[in-house]
Structure formats: C-alpha cells, structure tokens
VEXFI-982961 format. One record per atom (N, C-alpha, C): z, x, y. Coordinates in pm, whole numbers, plus 50000, padded with zeros to 5 digits. Layout:
% VEXFI-982961
ZXY
...
% end
This chain:
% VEXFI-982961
936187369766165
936107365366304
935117353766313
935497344066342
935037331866409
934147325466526
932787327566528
932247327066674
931547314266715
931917305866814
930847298966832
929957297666828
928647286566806
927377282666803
926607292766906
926057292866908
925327304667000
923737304367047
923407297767096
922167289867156
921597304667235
919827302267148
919497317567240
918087310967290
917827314767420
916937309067476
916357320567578
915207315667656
914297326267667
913557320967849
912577315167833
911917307767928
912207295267954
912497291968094
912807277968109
912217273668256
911477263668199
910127262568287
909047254968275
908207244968431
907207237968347
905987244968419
905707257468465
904667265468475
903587264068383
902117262268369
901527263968259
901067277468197
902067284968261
901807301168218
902527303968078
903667295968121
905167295367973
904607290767903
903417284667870
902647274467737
902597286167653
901937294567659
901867303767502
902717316367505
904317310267542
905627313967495
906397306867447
905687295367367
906077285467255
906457294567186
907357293267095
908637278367095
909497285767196
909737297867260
910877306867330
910337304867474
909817292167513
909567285367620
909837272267597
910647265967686
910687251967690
910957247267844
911037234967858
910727230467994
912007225168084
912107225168194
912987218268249
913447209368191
913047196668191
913467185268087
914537187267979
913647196167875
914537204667768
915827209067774
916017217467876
917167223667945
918157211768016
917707203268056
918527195168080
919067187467974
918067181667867
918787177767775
919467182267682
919467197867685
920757203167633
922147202367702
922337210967845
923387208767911
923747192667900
922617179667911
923357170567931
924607169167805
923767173367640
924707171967554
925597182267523
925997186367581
927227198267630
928097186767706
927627187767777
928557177767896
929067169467799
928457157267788
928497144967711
929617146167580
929307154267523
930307158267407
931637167067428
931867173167557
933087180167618
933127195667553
932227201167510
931877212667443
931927219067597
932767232667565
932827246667651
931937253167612
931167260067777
930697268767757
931287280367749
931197291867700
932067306667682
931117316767688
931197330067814
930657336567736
931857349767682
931197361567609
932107370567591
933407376767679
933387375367804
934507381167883
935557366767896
935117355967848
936117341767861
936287340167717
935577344767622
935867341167453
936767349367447
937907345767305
939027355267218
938937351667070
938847356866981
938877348166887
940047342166833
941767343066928
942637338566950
942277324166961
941277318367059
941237305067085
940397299367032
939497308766951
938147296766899
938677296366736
938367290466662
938147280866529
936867276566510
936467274566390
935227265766355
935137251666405
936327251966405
936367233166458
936987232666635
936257246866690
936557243566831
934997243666871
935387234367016
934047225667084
933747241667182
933137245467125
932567258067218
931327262467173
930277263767333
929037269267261
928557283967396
927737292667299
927007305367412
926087298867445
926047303667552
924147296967610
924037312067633
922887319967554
922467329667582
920917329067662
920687340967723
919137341567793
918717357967783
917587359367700
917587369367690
915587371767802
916337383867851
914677392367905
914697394868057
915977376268093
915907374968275
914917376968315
914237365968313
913147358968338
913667358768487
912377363268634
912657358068751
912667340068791
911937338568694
911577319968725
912597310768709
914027318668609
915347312268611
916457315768714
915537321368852
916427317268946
915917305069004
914657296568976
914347287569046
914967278468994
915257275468841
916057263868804
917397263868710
916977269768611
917797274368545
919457279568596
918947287368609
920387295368735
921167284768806
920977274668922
921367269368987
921467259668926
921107257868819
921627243268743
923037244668663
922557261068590
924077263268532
925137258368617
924967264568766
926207267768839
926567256168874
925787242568883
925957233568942
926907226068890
926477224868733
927587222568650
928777231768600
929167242768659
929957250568624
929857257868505
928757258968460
928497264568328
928267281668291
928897284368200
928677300568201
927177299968093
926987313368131
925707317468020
926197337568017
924957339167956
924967358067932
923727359067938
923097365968010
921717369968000
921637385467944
920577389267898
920567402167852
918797406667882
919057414967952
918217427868029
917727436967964
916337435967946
915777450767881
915247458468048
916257469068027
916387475368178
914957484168251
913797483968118
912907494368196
912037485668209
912397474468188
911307462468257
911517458668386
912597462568454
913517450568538
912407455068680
911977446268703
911207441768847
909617442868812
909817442068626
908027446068601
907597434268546
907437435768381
906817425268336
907147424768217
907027414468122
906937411367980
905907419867908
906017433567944
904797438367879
904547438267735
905807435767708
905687435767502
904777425267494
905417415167541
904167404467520
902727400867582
902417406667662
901157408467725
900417420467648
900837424967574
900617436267502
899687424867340
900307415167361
899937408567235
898647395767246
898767394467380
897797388367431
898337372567521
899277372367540
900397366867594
900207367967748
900967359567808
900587358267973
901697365568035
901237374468113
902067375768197
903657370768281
904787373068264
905767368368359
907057379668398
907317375768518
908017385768595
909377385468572
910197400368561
911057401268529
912397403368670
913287399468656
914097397968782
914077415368819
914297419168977
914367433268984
916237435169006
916187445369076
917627449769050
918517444269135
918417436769266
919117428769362
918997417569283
918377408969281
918517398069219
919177396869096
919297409069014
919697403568863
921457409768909
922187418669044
923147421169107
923927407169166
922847396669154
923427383269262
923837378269116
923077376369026
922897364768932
924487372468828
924967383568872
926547390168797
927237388168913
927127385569030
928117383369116
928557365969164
927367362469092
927597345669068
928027341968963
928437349268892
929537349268743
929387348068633
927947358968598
927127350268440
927767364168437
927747364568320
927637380768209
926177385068216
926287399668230
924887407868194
925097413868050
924237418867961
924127424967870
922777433967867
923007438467751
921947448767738
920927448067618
919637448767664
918207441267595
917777454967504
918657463467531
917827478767553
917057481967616
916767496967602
915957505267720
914487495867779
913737499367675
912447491167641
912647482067567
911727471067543
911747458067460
911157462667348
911807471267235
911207473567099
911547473667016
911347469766912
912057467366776
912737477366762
914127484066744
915157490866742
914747497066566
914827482266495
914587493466349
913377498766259
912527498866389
911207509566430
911627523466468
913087529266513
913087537766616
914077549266476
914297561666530
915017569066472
916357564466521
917817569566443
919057569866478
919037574266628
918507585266630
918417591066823
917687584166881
917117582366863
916117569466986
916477558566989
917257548866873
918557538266943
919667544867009
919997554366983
920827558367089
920707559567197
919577563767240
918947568167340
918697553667450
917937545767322
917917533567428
918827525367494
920047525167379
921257519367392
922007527367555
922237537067535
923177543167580
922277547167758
920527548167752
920417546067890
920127533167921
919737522967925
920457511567931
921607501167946
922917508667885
924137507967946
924457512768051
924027525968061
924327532668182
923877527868283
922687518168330
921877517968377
922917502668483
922937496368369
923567480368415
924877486468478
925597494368413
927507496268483
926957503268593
926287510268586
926357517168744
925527507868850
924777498168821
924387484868924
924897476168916
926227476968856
926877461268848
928077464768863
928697472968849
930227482468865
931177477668791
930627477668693
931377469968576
931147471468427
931837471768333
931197474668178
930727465968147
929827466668038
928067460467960
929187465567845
929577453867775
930287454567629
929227445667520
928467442867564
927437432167445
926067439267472
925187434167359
923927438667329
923357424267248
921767426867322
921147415767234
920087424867181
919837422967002
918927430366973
916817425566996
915967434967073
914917428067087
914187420766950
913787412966994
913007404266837
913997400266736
915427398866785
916387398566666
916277410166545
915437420966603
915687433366486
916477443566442
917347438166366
919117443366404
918237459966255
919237472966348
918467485766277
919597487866128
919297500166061
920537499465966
921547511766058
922827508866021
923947513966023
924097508266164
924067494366222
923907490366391
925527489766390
926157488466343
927667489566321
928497504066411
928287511466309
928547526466342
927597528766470
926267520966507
925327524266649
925857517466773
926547507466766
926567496866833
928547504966886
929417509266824
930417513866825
930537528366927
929437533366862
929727549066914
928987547767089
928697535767064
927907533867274
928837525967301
929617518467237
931027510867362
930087502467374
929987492967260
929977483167252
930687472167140
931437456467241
931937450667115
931237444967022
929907436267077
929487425666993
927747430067042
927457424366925
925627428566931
925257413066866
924347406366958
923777393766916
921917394366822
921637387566698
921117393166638
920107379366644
919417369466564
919037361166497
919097357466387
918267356066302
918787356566133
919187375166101
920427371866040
921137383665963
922117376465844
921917384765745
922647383665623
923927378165627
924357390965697
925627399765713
926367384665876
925597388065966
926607378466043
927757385066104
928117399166133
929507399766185
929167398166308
930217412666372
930667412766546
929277419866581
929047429866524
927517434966550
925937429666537
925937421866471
924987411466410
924887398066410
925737391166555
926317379566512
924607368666530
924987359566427
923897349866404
923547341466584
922207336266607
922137325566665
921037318366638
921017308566697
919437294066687
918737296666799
917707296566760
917067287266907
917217276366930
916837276067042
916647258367089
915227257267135
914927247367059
913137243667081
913137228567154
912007230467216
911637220767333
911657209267259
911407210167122
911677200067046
912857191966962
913567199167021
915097196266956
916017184667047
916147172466963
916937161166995
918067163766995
918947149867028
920337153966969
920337154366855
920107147966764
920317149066640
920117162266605
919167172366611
918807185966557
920067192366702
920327190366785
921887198866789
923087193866747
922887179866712
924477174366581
924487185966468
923017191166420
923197196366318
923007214966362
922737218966445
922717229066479
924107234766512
925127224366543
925987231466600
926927224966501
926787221266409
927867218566283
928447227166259
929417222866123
929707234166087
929117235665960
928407223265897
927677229065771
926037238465786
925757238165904
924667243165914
924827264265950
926277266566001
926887277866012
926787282365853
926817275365751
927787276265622
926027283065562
925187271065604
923627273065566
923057285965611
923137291965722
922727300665796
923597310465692
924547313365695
925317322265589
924597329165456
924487315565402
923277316765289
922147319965262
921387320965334
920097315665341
918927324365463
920307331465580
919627343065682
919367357165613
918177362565636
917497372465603
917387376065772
917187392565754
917047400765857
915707400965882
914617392665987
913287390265985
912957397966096
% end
C-alpha cells in the first residue's frame, strides 16, 4: 500500500510561549509557506476519509497535513487558513487532555499551552477536518502493558464517536512510539491506519511521516516529498 507524504505538525504560531516547542513549533509565516507550496505545485490535500489507495501512486501529487495534540491557538490561524484555501488536514486528540493542558510537556519543563475543549474540537469536525485519536493520555504507548494500550486506545475512541457521532478509524501514536504487536492492537480497537514517525516497518499501522521545521525551504520540501527520500526513510527509519 502506497501512502502519500505525510507532513506532521504540531504548533502553529508566533506567541513567544511556542519558542521552547522548537522544532514542533513553527510560526505563521512557516505555515504559510508550506500551504503556499501546496498550492503552487497543484498537490492535493487528502485526509483518510478522501484517500483510497485505488487513487494514490508514488507518483501522485498528494500530501497529509497532519496536527497532532489540537492545540486551541489553531483556531486563531491555522484552522481558518486551511478552510480558506479549501484544504483538508486530520488532527489527532489525546482525549484526557481536551480543555486542559500539554501536561506531558510542562511536566518537562516546557510552557504551558491550551488544549481545545469539547465544543470547539465538535466545530473544528463539523467544519470538515478529520479527528483522530492521540490516545487516552499523552504517553509513550510502548511504556504501557498490552492492557493498558488497550485501555487507552479503546477509551479514547469511545470518547471522540460518541462527541462527534461518527467513527475515529485512525490513530496517531504519542512521541511517534509505535508499541510491539501495534498491528494485532491497532485491529482489535477498529482501527485502519495508525500514524507513527520513524518506523522500520512503515505499513498501515505504522505509517512513516516528516516534520516540517520552521526551517524548511522549498528546496527541503522538493526533497521531503520526493520519491527518493520515501525510498531513504525505508532504509534508514529506526523506531526512536
């Protein structure tokens, strides 16, 4: 199976609070000069309920704009910029945060930022992004026993379909820490696809993505969204 480039992003924002959520902070500016080169190059956005792997190929112009945590501050720009340009994204929700805080990372010595609560992150699926699921809590999954990813998985799903009235078929794993057997984990909760970071392996459960850093030109997305750099990532991703 064949998946598009898959852009995973985090904070988007020129607050000076987002400063020490480098590099998984970048700024307005940033964000624009990605969408602009989306636009510019005629690349689709897709997320999972508009992808098939009927229509994509390696050599089709399609990219994810993922957002993982739903950040409240991307209803101030972010959000309304997608829509402006008609652009899809997927955000993914770690659900026992939702109207609290980034506590994983304030936990580390990290600043504070607010997480959308449950009306608002109800508008931001009825304005036509995909929701997914962050899990329960924001914690490394292959820290946890077989039952306690389940556990997180499965109240966490529950959590989004019954506030959104609709199925949660994707998962993003926190910290990109995909657990062992996430295959057989990711299956038995009704789910299709689990988004990972660096992984070996690369399938439907594990699928690879990049970041995008505040520092990235076009040139570093000519090569991000190649296809020899897919071929590199293949090689060369370890489960970190």
């Amino acid at each position: 199976m064949t998946f598009p480039p898959i852009a995973m992003l985090h904070h988007i924002g020129d607050d000076a609070v987002l400063d020490d959520h480098k590099p998984y902070s970048i700024t307005r500016s940033s964000f624009i000069r990605l969408l602009d080169y989306i636009e510019r190059n005629g690349i689709e956005t897709k997320d999972f309920s508009s992808w098939t792997a009927q229509s994509s190929s390696i050599f089709s112009k399609q990219i994810m704009l993922t957002i993982d945590d739903c950040y409240r501050h991307l209803l101030d720009f972010a959000i309304p910029e997608l829509q402006r340009r008609k652009m899809r994204a997927i955000l993914y929700m770690p659900t026992a945060h939702m109207g609290g805080n980034n506590s994983w990372d304030v936990e580390q010595g990290k600043s504070s930022v607010e997480i959308m609560n449950e009306s608002e992150l109800k508008d931001v699926a009825a304005a036509g992004f995909e929701i997914g699921v962050h899990a329960h809590n924001h914690v490394p999954l292959d820290e946890l026993s077989t039952e306690e990813i389940h556990k997180e998985l499965h109240t966490s799903k529950d959590i989004l379909e019954k506030l959104l009235g609709t199925s949660v078929k994707t998962m993003a794993y926190p910290f990109g820490r995909v657990p062992e057997n996430y295959g057989s984990i990711l299956k038995a909760n009704g789910f299709d696809f689990g988004l990972g970071i660096y992984h070996p392996k690369g399938d439907r459960y594990a699928i690879r993505r990049f970041i995008y850093h505040d520092g990235d030109q076009e040139k570093h997305l000519n090569s991000k969204l190649s296809l020899s750099y897919r071929v590199y990532r293949q090689l060369t991703d370890r489960n970190k």
